[in-house]
C-alpha positions in Angstrom: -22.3 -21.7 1.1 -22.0 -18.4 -1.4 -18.7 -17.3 -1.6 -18.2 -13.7 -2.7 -15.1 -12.8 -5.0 -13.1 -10.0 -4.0 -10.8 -7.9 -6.7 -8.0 -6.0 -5.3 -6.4 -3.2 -7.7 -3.1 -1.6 -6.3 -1.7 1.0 -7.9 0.6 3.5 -8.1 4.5 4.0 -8.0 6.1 7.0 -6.8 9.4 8.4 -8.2 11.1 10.9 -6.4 13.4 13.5 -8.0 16.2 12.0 -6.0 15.9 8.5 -6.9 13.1 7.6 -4.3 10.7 4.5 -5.5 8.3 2.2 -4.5 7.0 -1.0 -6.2 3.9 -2.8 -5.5 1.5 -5.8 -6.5 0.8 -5.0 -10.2 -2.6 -5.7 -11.6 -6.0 -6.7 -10.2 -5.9 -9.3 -7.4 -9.5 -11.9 -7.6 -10.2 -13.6 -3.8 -12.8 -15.2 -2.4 -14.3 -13.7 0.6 -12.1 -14.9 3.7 -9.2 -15.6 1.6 -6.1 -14.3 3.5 -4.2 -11.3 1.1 -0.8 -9.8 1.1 -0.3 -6.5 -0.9 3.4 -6.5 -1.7 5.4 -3.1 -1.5 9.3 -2.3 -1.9 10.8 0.9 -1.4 14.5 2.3 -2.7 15.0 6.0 -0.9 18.0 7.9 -0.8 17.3 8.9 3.1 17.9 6.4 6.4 14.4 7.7 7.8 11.3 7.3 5.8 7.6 7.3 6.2 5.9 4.8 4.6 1.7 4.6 4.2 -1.3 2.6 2.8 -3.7 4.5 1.3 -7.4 3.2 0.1 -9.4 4.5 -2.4 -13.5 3.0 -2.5 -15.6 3.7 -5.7 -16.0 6.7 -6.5 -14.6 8.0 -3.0 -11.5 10.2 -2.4 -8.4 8.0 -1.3 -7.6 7.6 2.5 -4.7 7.1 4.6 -5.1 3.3 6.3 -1.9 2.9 7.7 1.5 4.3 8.1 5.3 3.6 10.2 8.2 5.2 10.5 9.3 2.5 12.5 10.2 -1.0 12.3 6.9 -1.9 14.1 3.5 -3.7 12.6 0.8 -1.8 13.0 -3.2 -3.4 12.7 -6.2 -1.0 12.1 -9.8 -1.6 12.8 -10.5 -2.7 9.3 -7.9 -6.0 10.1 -5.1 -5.1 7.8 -1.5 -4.6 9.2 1.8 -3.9 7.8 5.2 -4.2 8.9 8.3 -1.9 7.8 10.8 -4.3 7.7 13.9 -1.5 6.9 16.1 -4.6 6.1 14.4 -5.3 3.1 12.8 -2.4 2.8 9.1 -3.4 2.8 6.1 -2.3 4.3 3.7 -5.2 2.7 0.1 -4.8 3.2 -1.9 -8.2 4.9 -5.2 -8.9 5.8 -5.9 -12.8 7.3 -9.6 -12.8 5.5 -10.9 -9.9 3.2 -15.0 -9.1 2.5 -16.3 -7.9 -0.2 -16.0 -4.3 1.7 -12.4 -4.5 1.4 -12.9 -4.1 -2.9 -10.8 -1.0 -3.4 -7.7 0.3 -5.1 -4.5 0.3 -2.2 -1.2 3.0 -2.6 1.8 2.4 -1.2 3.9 5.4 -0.8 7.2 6.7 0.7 8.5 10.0 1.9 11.2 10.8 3.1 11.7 12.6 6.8 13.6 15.7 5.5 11.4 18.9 4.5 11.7 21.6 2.2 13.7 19.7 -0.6 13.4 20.7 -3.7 11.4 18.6 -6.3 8.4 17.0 -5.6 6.9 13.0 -6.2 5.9 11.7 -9.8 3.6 8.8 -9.7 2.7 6.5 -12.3 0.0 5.1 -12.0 -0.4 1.1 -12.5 -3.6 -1.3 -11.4 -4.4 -3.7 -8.6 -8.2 -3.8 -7.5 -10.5 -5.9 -4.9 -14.3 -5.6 -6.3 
């Protein structure tokens, strides 16, 4: 049986103007194909209500919202991943029971914060975790 390595690269920390952040798995993630993966990702916001969202960017492809809560419930996509936001430890970490080699991509996690017109805007800095 071939087995297939998968490289996950996550990147990206926000830092809001008001002392909003989010951390997540740093550097590139090897799997086999069909090994189970969890994306970590911690948040620190200033606000009670807060949006939180995966984003996946392919090669050379534009990146794409693949999931988001405001609430404390998981949510799956057709792809297989889910994500819970778990606002007592303020996580929102990303899972997939058994990736393929379709899943090599970068992942974002992000926060924002449910009040508009604020002043100041997010600052990311960019930092590597990547399935390929």
């Amino acid at each position: 049986m071939v087995s297939a390595t998968c490289l996950v690269l996550v990147i990206l920390i926000f830092r809001g103007t008001k002392g909003d952040s989010v951390n997540q798995t740093e550097g590139p993630v090897t799997l086999s194909e069909g090994a189970p993966v969890i994306l970590n990702c911690t948040y620190q916001t200033t606000y009670s209500a807060s949006f939180l969202f995966w984003y996946v960017q392919y090669l050379n492809k534009s990146p794409q919202l693949l999931l988001k809560s405001s609430t404390g419930n998981q949510r799956t996509e057709p792809q297989g991943f889910q994500a819970n936001h778990v606002k007592s430890d303020s996580s929102f970490h990303l899972r997939k029971p058994s990736v393929q080699m379709s899943d090599s991509a970068v992942y974002y996690c992000a926060v924002r914060d449910t009040v508009r017109g604020s002043a100041g805007g997010a600052e990311h800095k960019p930092r590597g975790r990547r399935w390929g």
